[in-house]
N, C-alpha and C positions, 0 to 999 in steps of 0.2 A: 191432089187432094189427099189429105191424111182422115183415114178413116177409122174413128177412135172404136177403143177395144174397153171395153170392162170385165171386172170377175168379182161375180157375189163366193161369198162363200162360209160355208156354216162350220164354223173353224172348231177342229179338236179341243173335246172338253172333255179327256177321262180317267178315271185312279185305276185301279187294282180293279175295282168289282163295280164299281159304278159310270155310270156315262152323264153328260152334261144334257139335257135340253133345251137348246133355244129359240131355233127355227120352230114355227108353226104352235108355237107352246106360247100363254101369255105371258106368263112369268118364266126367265132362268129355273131351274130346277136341277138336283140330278133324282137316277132312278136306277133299279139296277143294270148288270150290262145286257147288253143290245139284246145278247142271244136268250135271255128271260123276257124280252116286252115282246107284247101283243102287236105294237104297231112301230113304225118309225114315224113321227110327226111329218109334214110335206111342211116345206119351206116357203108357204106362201105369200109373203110378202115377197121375198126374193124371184120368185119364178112373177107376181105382177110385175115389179120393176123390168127384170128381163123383158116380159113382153111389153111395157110401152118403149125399152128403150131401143128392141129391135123393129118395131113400128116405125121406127126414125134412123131407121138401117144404123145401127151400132150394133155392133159385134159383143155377145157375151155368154160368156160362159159360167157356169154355177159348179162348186163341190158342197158336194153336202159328207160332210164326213162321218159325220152319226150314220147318215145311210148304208153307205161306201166301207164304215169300219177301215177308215185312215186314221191312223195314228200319227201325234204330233211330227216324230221325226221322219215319217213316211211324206207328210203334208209340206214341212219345210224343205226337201228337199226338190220334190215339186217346182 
């Protein structure tokens, strides 16, 4: 039995000085970078999906790169 894998992930979104928000935000946005905000948004959409889809034993994994402070070519390489 092939036992399927997933991966959400809150993919790099940032310039010079600003960072993107998506996860956990309603609208896209940006703001500035990471190390001036107050909070990192939580991905929650993605962490529910996660957990119905490990309810049904599938494997997955989440990056959140706004958290993590992954940068694009850190993340492609990945």
């Amino acid at each position: 039995m092939i036992r399927m894998k997933v991966l959400f992930t809150n993919a790099p979104w940032f310039t010079k000085d600003l960072v993107g928000v998506r996860a956990g935000s309603r609208w896209a946005h940006v703001r500035k970078i990471k190390s001036q905000l107050k909070y990192a948004p939580f991905p929650f959409r993605m962490a529910y999906s996660a957990a119905v889809l490990e309810e049904k034993n599938v494997k997955v994994k989440i990056i959140d790169t706004l958290a993590d402070e992954i940068r694009e070519d850190e993340f492609l390489k990945w």
